[in-house]
C-alpha positions in Angstrom: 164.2 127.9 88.7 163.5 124.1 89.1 162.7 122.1 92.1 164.7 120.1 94.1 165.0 116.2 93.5 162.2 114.7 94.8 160.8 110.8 94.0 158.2 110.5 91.7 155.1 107.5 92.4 152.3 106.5 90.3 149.1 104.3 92.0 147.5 101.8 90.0 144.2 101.8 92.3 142.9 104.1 95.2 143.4 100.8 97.6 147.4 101.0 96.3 147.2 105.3 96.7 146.4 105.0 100.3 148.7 101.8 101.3 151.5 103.8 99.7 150.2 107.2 101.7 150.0 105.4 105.1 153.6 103.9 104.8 155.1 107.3 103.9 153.0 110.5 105.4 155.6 112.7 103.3 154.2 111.8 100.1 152.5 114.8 98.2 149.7 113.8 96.0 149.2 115.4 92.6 146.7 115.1 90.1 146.8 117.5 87.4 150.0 119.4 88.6 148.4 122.9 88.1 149.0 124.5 91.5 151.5 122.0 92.7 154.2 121.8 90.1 154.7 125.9 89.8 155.0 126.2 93.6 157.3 123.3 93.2 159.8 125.3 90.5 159.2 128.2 92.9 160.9 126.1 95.7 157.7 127.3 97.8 156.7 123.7 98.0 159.3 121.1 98.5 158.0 118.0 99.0 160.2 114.8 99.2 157.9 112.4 97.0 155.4 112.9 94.8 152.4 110.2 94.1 150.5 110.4 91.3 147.1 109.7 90.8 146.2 111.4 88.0 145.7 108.0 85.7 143.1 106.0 88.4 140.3 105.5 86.1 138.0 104.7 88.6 137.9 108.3 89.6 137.2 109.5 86.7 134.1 109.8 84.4 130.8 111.2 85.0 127.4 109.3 85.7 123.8 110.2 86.9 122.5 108.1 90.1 118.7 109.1 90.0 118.8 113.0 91.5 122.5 112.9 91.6 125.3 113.4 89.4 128.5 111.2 90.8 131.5 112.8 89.4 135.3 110.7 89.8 137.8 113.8 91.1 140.3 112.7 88.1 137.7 114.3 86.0 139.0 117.2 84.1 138.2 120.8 83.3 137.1 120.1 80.0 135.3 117.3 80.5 133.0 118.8 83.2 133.2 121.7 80.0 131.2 119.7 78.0 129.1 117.7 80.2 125.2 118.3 81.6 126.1 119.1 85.4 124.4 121.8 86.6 126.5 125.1 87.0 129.7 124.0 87.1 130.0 123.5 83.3 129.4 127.8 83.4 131.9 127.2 85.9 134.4 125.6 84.4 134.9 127.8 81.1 136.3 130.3 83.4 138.9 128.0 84.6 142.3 128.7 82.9 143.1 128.3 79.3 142.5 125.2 77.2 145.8 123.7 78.5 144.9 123.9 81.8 141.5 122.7 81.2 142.8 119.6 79.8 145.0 118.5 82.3 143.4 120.3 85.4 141.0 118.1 87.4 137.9 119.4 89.1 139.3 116.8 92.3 142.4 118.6 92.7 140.6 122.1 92.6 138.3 121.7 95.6 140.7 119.7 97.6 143.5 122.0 97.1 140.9 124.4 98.4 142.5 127.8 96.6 140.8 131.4 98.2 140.8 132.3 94.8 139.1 129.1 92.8 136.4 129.1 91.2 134.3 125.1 91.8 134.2 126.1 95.7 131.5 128.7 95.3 129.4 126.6 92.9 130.1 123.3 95.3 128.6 125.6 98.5 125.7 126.7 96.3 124.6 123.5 94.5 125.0 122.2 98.1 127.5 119.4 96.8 128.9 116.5 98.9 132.6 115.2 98.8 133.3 111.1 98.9 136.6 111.3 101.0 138.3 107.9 101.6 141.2 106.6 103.7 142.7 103.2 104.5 139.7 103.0 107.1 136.7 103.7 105.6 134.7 106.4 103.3 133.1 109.6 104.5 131.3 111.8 102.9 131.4 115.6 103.6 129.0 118.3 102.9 129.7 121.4 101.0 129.2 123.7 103.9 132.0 121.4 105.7 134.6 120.8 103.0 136.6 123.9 103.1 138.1 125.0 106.2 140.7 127.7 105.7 143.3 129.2 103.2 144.2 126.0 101.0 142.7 123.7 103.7 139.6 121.6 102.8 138.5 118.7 104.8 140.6 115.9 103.3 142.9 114.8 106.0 145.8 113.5 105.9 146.0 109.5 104.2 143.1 110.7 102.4 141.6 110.8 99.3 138.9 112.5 97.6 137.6 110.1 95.2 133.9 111.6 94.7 131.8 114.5 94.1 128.0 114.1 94.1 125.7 117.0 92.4 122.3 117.3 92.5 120.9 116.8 89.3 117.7 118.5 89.3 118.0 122.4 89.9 115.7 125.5 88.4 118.6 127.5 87.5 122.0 128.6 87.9 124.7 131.5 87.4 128.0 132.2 87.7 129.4 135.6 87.7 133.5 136.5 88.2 135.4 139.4 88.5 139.0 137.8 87.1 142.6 138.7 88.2 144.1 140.0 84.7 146.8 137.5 84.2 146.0 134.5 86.2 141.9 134.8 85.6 141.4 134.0 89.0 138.7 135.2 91.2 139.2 138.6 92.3 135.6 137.9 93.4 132.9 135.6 92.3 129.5 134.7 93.2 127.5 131.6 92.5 123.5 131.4 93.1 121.6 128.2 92.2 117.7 127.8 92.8 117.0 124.3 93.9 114.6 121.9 93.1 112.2 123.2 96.4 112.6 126.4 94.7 114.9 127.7 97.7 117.8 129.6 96.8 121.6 128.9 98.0 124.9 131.1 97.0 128.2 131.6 97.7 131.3 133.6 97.2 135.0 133.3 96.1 137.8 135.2 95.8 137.5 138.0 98.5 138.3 136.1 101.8 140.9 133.3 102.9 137.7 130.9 101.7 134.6 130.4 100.1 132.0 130.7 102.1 127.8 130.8 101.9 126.3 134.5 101.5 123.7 133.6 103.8 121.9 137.8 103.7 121.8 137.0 99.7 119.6 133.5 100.4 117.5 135.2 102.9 116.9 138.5 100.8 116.2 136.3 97.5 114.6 133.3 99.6 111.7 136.2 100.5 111.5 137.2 97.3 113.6 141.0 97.7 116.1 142.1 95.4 119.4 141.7 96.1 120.7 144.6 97.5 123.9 145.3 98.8 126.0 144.9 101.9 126.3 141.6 101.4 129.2 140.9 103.2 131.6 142.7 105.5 134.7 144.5 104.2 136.2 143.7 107.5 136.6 140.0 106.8 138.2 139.8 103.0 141.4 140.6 101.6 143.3 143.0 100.0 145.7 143.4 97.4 147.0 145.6 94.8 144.5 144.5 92.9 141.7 144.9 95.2 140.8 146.4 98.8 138.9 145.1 100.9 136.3 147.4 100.6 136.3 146.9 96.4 135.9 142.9 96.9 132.8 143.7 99.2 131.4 146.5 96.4 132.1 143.8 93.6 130.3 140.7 95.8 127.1 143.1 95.8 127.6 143.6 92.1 128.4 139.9 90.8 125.3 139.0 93.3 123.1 141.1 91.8 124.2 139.7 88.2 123.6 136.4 89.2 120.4 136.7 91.1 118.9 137.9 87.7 119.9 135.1 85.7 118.4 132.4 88.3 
């Protein structure tokens, strides 16, 4: 199937992005294409316009700021891949193939906010904060802020998210992902990072309509007990053919546990 016509836009700065955003709300940004342009073939996303940002080299690149890693949301897969941020390298190798690597951007993952994504559990653990900006000004959002629902995050409407700032100095990390068999998306994952202050912050992805923190495994680990299980509450994820409810909440536990020994 192919989409309908739509008009195609490319911004030659963020400043241009958002002038071009603000004098036409029905623009659709894209950046890598990934999620957008199959829904788009699908017909389950029709948008009029299309404005591409993909090519603004000022957001992209990585660079260290003291205790911070400042990361431009045009960076891609493989370039987080093969750089020295903490976790979401690990991260990043489960993300798609190689062609998806290459033209995905780790921007257009967290702002599309997927259930099913990988970054947003390592962005709530690491405790991450998001740069957004609009024609009025920059904000920047914490982790624990930045997703809101079922592909919703907190970039608003006219906005951008140019930014992603990572701290730099951690005592270790782990990622561990229980994959969908053909898409390799999270059926479940969980993400566990022990910071700097040695305090310990996860997350989970892939079993409800968000990512979200797993507070019982910071406050078991935090006191130094193992694990455990009944980490979070069946009544609360989804289910599939793939997975019930109850199986997401069983592999949670599991994937916890895995993770809490490799930190």
């Amino acid at each position: 199937m192919y989409p309908v016509n739509f008009d195609y836009h490319r911004a030659s700065s963020v400043q241009e992005a958002l002038t071009m955003m603000a004098e036409n709300p029905d623009l659709k940004v894209i950046a890598g294409g990934h999620s957008l342009l199959p829904a788009m073939r699908l017909r389950l996303a029709q948008p009029p316009a299309l404005l591409d940002v993909f090519g603004l080299e000022e957001l992209r690149g990585i660079r260290r700021e003291g205790d911070v890693f400042v990361v431009g949301a045009m960076t891609t897969h493989a370039q987080v891949l093969r750089s020295e941020l903490p976790l979401f390298p690990e991260v990043a190798h489960e993300v798609g193939d190689p062609m998806v690597r290459n033209r995905g951007t780790i921007g257009g993952s967290l702002a599309h906010a997927d259930p099913s994504a990988d970054y947003p559990a390592a962005a709530l653990a690491l405790g991450v904060e998001f740069v957004i900006r609009g024609l009025g000004g920059e904000r920047v959002v914490p982790a624990d802020e930045m997703f809101v629902g079922m592909f919703e995050s907190a970039v608003q409407p006219g906005e951008l998210l140019t930014h992603i700032r990572i701290p730099a100095t951690v005592q270790g990390c782990a990622y561990e992902k229980f994959k969908h068999p053909a898409s390799h998306y999270a059926i479940a994952g969980v993400a566990v990072v022990r910071h700097a202050d040695g305090q310990i912050r996860a997350a989970y992805t892939g079993a409800g309509e968000k990512a979200e923190r797993l507070t019982l495994l910071e406050e078991r680990l935090n006191a130094g007990q193992p694990a455990g299980e009944g980490l979070v509450d069946a009544g609360g994820l989804l289910g599939d053919r793939f997975a019930s409810p109850e199986y997401r909440a069983h592999l949670v536990d599991v994937l916890a546990g895995r993770a809490a020994a490799r930190v």
